[in-house]
LOFIKOL-162382 format. One line per 3 residues: number of its first residue (from 1); for each residue x, y, z of C-alpha. Coordinates in nm, 4 decimals. Layout:
<pts>
NUM	X/Y/Z  ...
</pts>
This chain:
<pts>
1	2.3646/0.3260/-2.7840  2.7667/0.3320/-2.6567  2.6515/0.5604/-2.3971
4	2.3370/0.3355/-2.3077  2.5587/0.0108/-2.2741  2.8204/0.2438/-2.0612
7	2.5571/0.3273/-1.8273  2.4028/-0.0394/-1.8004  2.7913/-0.1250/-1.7428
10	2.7894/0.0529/-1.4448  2.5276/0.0224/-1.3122  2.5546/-0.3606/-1.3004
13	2.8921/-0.2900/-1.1361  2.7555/-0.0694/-0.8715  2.5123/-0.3641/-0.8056
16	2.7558/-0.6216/-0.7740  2.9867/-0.4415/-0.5922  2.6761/-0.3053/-0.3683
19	2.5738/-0.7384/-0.2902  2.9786/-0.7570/-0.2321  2.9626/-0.4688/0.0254
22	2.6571/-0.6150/0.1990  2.7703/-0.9379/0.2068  3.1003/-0.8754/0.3535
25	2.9510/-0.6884/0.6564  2.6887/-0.9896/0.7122  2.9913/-1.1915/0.7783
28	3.1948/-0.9569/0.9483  3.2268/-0.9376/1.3357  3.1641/-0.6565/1.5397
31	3.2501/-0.4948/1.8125  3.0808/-0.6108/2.1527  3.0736/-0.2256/2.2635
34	2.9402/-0.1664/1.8731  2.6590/-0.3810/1.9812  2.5450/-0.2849/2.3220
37	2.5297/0.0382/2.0941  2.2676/-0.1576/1.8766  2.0694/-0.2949/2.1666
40	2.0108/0.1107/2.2899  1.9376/0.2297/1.9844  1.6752/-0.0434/1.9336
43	1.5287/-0.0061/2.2253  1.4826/0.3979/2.2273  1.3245/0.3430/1.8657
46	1.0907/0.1570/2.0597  1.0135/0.3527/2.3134  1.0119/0.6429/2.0493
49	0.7307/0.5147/1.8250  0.5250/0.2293/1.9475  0.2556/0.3117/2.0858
52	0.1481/0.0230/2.3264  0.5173/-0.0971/2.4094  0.4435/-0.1785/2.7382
55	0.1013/-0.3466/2.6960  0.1985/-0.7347/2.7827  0.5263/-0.6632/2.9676
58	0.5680/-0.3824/3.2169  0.8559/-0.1347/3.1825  1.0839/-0.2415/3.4601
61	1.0918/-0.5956/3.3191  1.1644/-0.4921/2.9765  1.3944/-0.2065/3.0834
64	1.5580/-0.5393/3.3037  1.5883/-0.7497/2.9516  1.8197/-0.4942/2.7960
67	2.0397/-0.4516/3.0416  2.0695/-0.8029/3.0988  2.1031/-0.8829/2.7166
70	2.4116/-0.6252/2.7148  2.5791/-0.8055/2.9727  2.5717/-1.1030/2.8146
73	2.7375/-0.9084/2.5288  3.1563/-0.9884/2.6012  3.3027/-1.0850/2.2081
76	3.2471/-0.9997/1.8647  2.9521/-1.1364/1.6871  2.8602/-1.1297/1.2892
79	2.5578/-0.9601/1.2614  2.3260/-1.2739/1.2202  2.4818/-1.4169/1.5745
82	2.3604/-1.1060/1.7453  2.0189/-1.1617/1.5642  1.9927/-1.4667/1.7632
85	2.0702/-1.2648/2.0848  1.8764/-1.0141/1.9972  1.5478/-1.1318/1.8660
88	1.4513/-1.3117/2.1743  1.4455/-1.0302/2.4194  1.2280/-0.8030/2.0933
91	0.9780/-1.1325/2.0719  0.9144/-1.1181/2.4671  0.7608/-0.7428/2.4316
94	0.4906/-0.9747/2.2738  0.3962/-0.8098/1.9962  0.3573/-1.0278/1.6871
97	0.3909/-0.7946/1.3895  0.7258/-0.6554/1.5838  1.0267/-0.8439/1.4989
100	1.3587/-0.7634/1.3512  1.4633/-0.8701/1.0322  1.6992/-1.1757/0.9668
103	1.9911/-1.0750/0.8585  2.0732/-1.2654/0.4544  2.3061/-1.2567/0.2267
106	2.2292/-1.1018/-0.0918  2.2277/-1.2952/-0.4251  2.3530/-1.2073/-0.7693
109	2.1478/-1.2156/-1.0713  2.3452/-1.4899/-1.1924  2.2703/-1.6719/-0.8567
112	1.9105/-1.5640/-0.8382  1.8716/-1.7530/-1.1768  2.0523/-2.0904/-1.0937
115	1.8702/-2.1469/-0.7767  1.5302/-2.0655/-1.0092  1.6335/-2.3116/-1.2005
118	1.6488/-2.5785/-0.9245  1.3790/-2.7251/-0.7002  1.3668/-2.7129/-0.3307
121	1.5778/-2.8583/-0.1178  1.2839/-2.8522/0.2074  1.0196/-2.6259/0.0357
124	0.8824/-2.9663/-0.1702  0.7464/-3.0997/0.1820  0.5146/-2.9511/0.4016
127	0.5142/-2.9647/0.7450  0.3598/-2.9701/1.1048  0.4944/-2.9399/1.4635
130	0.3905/-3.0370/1.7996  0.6464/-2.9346/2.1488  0.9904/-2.9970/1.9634
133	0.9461/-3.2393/1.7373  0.9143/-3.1708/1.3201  0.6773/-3.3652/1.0815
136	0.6182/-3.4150/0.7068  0.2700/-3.4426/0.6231  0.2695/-3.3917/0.2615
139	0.5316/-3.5149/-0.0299  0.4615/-3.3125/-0.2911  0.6923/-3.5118/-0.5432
142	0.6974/-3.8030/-0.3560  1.0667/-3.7922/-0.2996  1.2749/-4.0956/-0.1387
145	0.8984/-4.1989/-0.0777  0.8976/-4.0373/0.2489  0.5405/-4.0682/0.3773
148	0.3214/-3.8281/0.5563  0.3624/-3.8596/0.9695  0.7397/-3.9002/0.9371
151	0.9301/-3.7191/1.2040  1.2192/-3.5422/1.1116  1.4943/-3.6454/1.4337
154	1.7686/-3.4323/1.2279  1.9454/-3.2295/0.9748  2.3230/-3.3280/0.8785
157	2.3064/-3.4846/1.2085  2.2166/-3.1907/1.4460  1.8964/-3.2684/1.6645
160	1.6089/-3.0997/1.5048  1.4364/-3.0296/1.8484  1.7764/-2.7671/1.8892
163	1.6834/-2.5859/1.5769  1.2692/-2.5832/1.7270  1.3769/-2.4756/2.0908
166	1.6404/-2.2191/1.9437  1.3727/-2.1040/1.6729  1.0860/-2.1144/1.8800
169	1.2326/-1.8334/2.1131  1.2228/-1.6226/1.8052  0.8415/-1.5622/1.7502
172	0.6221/-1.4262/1.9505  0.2124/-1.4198/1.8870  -0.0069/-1.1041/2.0443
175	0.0342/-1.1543/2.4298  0.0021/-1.4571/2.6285  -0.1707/-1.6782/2.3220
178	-0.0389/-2.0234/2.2902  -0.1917/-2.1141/1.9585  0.0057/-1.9088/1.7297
181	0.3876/-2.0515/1.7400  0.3831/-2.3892/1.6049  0.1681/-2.3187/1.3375
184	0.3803/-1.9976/1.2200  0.7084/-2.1914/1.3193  0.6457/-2.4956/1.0480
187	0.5548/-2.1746/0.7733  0.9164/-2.0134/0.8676  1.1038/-2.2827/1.0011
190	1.3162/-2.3068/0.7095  1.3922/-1.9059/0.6538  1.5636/-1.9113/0.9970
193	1.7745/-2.2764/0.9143  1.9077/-2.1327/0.5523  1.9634/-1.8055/0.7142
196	2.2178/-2.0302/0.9259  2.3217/-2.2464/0.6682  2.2882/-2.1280/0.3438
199	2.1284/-2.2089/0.0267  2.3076/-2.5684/0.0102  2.2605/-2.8845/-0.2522
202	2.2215/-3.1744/-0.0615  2.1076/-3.2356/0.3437  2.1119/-3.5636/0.5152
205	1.8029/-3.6342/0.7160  1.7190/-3.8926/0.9996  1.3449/-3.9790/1.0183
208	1.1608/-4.1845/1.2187  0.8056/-4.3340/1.0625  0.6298/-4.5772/1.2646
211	0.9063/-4.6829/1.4839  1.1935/-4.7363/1.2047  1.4570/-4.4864/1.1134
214	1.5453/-4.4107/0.8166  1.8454/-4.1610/0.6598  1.7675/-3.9756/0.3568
217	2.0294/-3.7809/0.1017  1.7752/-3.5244/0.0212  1.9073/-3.2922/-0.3367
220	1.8485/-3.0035/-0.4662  1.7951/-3.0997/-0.8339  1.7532/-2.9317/-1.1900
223	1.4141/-2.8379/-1.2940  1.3427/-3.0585/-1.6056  1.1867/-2.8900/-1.8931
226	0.8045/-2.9221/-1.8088  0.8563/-2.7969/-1.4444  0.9868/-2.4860/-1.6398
229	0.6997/-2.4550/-1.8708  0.4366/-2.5405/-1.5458  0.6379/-2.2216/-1.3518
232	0.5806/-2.0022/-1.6709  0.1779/-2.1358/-1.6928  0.1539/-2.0492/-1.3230
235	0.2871/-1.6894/-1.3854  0.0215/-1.6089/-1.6310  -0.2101/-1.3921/-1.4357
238	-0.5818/-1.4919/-1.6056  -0.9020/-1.2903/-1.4858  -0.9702/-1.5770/-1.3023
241	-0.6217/-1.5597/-1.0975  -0.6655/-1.2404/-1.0309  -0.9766/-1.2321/-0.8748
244	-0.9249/-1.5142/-0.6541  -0.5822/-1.3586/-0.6204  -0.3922/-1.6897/-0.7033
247	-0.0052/-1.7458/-0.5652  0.2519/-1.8686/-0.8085  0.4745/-2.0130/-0.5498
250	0.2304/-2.2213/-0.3811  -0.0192/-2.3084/-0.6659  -0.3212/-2.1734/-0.4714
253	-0.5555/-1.9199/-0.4327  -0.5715/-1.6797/-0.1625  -0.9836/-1.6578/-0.2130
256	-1.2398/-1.9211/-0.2845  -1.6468/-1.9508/-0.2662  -1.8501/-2.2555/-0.3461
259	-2.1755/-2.4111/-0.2405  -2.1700/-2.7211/-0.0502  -2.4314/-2.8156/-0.1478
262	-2.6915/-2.9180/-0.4784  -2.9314/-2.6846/-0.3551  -2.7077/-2.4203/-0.2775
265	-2.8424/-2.3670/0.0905  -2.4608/-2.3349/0.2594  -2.1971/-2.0849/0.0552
268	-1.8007/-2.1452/0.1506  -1.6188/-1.8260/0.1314  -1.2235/-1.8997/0.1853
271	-0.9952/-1.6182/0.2601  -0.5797/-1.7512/0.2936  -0.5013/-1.3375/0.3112
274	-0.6519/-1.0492/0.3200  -0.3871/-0.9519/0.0251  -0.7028/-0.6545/-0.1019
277	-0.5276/-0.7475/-0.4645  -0.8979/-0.7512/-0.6681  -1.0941/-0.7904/-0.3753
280	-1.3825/-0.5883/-0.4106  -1.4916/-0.7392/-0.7196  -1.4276/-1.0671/-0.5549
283	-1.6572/-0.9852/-0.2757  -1.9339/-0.8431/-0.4851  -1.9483/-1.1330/-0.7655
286	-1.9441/-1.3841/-0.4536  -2.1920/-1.1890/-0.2392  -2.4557/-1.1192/-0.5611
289	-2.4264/-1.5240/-0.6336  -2.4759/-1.5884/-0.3094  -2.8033/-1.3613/-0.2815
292	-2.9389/-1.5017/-0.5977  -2.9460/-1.8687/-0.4385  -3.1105/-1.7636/-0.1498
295	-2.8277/-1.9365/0.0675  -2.9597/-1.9555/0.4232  -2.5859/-2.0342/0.5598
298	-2.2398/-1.9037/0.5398  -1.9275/-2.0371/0.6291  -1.5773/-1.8058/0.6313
301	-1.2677/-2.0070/0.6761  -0.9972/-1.7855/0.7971  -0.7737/-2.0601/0.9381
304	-0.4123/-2.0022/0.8357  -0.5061/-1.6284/0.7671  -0.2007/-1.4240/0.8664
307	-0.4289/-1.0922/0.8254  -0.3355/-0.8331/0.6220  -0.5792/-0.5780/0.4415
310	-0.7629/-0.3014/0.6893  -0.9725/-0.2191/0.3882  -1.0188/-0.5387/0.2584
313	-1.1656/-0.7120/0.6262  -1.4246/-0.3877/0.6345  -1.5632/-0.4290/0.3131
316	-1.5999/-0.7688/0.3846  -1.7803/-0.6921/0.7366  -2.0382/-0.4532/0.4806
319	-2.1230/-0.8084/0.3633  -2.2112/-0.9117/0.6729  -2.3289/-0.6197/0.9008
322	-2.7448/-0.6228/0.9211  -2.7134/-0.2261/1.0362  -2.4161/0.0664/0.9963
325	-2.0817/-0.0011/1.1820  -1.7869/0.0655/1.2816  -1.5233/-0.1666/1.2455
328	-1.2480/-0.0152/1.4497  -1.1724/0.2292/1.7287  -0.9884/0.5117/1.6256
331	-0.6097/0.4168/1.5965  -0.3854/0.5777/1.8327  0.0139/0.6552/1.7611
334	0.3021/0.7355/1.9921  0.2981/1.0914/1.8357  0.2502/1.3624/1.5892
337	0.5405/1.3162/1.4186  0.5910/0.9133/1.3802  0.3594/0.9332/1.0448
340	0.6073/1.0911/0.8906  0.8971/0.8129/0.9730  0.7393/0.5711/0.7515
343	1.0980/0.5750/0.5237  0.9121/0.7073/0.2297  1.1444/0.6375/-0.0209
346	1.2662/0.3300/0.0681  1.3384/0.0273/-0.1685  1.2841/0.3305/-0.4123
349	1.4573/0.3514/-0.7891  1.6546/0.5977/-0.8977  1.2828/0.6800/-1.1052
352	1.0768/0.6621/-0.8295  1.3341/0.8501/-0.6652  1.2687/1.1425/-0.8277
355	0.8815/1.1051/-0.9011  0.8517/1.1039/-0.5220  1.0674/1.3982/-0.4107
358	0.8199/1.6134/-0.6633  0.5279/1.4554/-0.3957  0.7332/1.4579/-0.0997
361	0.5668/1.8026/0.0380  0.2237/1.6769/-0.0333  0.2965/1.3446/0.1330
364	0.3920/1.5486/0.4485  0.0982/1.7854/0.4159  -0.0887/1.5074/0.4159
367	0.0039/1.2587/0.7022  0.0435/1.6061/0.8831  -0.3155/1.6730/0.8452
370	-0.4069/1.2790/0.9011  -0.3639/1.3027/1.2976  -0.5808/1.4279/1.5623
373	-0.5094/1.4775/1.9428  -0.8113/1.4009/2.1767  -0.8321/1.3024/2.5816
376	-0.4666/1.3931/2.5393  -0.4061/1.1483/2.2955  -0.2782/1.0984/1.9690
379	-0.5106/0.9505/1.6868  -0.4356/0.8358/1.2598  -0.7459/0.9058/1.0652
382	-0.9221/0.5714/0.9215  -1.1249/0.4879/0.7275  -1.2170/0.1749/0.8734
385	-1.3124/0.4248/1.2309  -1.5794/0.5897/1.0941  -1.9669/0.4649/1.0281
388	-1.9920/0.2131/0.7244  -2.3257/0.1373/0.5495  -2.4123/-0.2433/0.4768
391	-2.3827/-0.3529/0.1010  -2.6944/-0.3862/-0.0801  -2.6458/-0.7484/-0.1523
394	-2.5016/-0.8523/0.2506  -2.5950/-1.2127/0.3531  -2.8875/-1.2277/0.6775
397	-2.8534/-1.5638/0.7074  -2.6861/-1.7564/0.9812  -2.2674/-1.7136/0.9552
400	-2.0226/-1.9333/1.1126  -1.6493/-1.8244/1.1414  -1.3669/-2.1082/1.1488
403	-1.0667/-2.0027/1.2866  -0.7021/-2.1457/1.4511  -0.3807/-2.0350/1.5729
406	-0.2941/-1.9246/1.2523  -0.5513/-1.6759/1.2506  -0.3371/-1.3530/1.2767
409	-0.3539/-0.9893/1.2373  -0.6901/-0.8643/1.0459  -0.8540/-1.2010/1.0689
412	-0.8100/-1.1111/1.4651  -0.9805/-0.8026/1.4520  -1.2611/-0.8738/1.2255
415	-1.3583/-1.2329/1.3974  -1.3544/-1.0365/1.7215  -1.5924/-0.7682/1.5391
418	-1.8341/-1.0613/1.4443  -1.8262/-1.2339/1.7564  -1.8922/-0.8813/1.9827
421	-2.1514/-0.7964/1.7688  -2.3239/-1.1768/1.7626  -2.2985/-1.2247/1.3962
424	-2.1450/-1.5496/1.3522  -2.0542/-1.8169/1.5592  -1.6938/-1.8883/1.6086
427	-1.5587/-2.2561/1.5481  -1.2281/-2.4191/1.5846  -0.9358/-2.3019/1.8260
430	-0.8182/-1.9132/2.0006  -0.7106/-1.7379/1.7514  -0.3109/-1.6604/1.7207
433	-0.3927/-1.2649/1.7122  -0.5263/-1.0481/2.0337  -0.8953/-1.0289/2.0978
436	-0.8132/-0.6576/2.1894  -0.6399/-0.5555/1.9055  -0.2916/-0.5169/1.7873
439	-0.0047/-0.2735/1.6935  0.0460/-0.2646/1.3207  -0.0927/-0.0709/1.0484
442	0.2570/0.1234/0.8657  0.5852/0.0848/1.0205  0.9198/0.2656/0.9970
445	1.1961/0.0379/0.9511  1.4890/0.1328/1.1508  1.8232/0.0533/1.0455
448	2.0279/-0.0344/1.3599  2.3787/0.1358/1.2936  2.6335/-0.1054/1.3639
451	2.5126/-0.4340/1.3079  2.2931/-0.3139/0.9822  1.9834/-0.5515/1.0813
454	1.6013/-0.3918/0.9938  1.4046/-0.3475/1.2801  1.0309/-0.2495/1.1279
457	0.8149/-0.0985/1.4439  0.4194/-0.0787/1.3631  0.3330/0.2566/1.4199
460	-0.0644/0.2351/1.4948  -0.2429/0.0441/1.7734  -0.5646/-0.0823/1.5782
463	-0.8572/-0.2227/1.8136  -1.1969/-0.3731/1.7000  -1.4608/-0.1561/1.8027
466	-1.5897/-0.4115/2.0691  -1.5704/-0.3983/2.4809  -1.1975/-0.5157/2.6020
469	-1.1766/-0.8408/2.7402  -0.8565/-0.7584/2.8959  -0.7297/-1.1092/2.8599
472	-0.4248/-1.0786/2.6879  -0.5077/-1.3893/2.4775  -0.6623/-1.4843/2.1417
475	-1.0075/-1.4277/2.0191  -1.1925/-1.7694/2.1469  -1.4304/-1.9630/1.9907
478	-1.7659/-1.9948/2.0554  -1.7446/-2.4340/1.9894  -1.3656/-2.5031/2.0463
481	-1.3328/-2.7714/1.8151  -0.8927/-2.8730/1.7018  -0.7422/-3.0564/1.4233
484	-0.4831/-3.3276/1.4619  -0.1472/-3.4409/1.2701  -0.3616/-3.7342/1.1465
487	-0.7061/-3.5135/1.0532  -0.4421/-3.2882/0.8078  -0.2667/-3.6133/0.6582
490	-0.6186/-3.8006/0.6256  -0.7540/-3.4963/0.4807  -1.0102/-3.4880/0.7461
493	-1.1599/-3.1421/0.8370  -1.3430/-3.1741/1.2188  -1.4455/-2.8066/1.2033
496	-1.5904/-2.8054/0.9315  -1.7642/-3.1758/0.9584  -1.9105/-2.9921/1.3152
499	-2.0690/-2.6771/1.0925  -2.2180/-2.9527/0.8516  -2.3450/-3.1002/1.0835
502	-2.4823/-2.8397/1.2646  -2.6488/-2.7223/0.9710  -2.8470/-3.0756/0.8501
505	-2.9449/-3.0543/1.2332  -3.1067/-2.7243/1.1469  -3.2473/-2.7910/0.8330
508	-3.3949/-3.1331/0.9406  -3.5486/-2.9501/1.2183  -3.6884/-2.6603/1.0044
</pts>
């Protein structure tokens, strides 16, 4: 046991002095010539391993936005100031899964556990933005009495439309799409302020709400006893939670199905992520209830669906698919080798350390053996690329898809799937991923040596297995149909009011 407490000893001293380490070379400066060093190396990764680097901005322009980025480059900057400089010229490659990582400062356990302890300080609202201007459109504890529409003007009296124009520059959606910022912008907003200003306990905000201003001491205050006991409640993970794969933090579920109806005509099928977490059995209890009412209609809602889950969107399309498929062309990489610069054992314990240097030679036999060269080119075996059956129990009704700039990622490829292959009907807005397919699937996250920031580079071009449109844009809808400040805060829902309706025309016409 002395031994055991010894050990534990250290090894919380190693940690602390490990968040000390890090956190001293966040805020240290660094060399300018240090950093032009970053900027190469970031930009031969690139050229290294991504396979489509050049797809929305030629070579001589981006070769152009280096150089020019290095001579802007004359004084030391802390690693999060050279974020800022950096990040812009990585977000106008146009890529949306490639970005670098912001560069934090690390917590102790002790701090980790006051802040849990506290609520929000910004998190408690949520929020919308149009050009450069910040709204709240939900109060979740009703603080100050701050109602839904006010505009935020600014934070400890800096303009917010500096922090949206500076953050904006940041994020980039798949190619020329103009859907996908503001609503990803309001989600991370907030990660890119406290990366700036730290974790602090009080903020003074200037509103505006219907043509009065108004200054509010916003706090970061103690949890009381029964928001303790609601976290703990949340945490439990019933059968229930995880099938519909529920999220503490947000008190939601990433899937949802109802009827909408007493006779059970129209089934709702809501998907926030394609997380896969219990998603097969989700599918198949949904699809079986759904083919024991006979539904004639179904609605997907993948609005605000960042993507995620390969697997998960092609068991989904066997749902849906009247006749085999293929979801996905096969998935090309930069080269032979970049499988196998995945950083295996990253984020790995001293445990897991171990368990996976015993695997290590059957992880490389394996990634060695799942690549393919055709036409000269280099392919990543998928499952998702080769002929799937339909389920027994898929839906042959009539399917409508609603979808908005915040439809990212997966939710891109598989909407693009069912509109190719005219098997649902497309509502809302372009979607904030590319028609044509994106560059994701496993990264390797590079380490730039200087300035220490994470820059994770997707190493597989995935593409729906449809004809290219070749317009650099969104998947569009088939009945473009958007949603206003005012339709959130009223609760209103035009897109799916215009699929209702739709439908009674349909069945009154039957």
């Amino acid at each position: 046991m002395k031994n055991y407490s010894i050990i534990l000893l250290a090894a919380a001293l190693s940690s602390c002095a490990s968040i000390r380490r890090h956190n001293d070379q966040r805020a240290s400066c660094i060399k300018p010539e240090k950093l032009k060093e970053d900027v190469d190396y970031a930009y031969s990764k690139l050229k290294q391993m991504h396979p489509q680097l050049y797809w929305y901005i030629s070579k001589p322009e981006l070769d152009h936005k280096f150089d020019s980025l290095k001579g802007t480059i004359h004084e030391s900057l802390t690693p999060l100031q050279f974020y800022f400089k950096l990040q812009p010229v990585i977000a106008d490659i146009k890529e949306g899964h490639l970005s670098l990582r912001i560069p934090r400062r690390k917590f102790t356990k002790k701090e980790i556990k006051n802040l849990e302890n506290k609520k929000g300080l910004f998190s408690r609202f949520e929020y919308y933005i149009k050009g450069d201007h910040l709204f709240i459109i939900q109060n979740k504890d009703s603080i100050e009495n701050i109602q839904p529409g006010t505009e935020v003007l600014s934070i400890n009296h800096i303009p917010v439309s500096e922090y949206v124009n500076k953050y904006r520059k940041l994020i980039s959606s798949d190619g020329f799409n103009t859907t996908f910022q503001s609503y990803f912008l309001k989600d991370v907003f907030f990660n890119f302020y406290t990366a700036e200003n730290g974790f602090t306990n009080s903020a003074s905000i200037e509103t505006l709400y219907k043509g009065k201003k108004n200054t509010y001491t916003l706090l970061r205050e103690s949890k009381s006893k029964d928001d303790k006991e609601q976290d703990k409640a949340q945490e439990k993970r019933t059968p229930e939670k995880k099938v519909n794969d529920y999220v503490a933090s947000s008190n939601s579920y990433n899937r949802s199905f109802k009827f909408l109806d007493k006779d059970s005509t129209t089934a709702y099928v809501k998907v926030k992520s394609f997380s896969r977490d219990y998603s097969e059995k989700f599918y198949k209890e949904t699809f079986k209830k759904i083919k024991n009412a006979g539904s004639q209609y179904l609605i997907i809602d993948v609005r605000n669906n960042y993507g995620g889950s390969l697997h998960e969107i092609n068991n989904l399309y066997s749902y849906l698919a009247p006749e085999p498929y293929v979801l996905i062309k096969p998935s090309q990489l930069a080269s032979r080798i970049t499988p196998l610069k995945t950083n295996y054992f990253r984020k790995s314990t001293a445990f897991e350390y171990a368990f996976k240097s015993l695997a290590y030679p059957t992880y490389v036999f394996a990634q060695t053996f799942s690549t393919y060269k055709k036409d000269g080119k280099i392919y990543y075996k998928m499952k998702a690329d080769k002929p799937t059956k339909p389920n027994k129990d898929a839906f042959h009704g009539k399917v409508f898809v609603l979808i908005n700039g915040g439809s990212f990622s997966a939710s891109s490829i598989i909407t693009a799937k069912l509109k190719y292959d005219k098997r649902a009907i497309l509502v809302g807005e372009e979607t904030g991923g590319a028609n044509d397919g994106t560059v994701a699937g496993f990264y390797s996250y590079q380490k730039l040596p200087n300035s220490k920031i994470n820059l994770p580079i997707g190493l597989l071009l995935v593409q729906p297995n449809i004809d290219f449109l070749n317009t650099k844009k969104g998947v569009a809808p088939d009945i473009t149909i958007t949603e206003s400040m005012q339709d959130i805060i009223k609760k209103r829902d035009p897109q799916l009011d215009w699929v209702k309706n739709e439908i009674a025309k349909e069945k009154k016409n039957k």
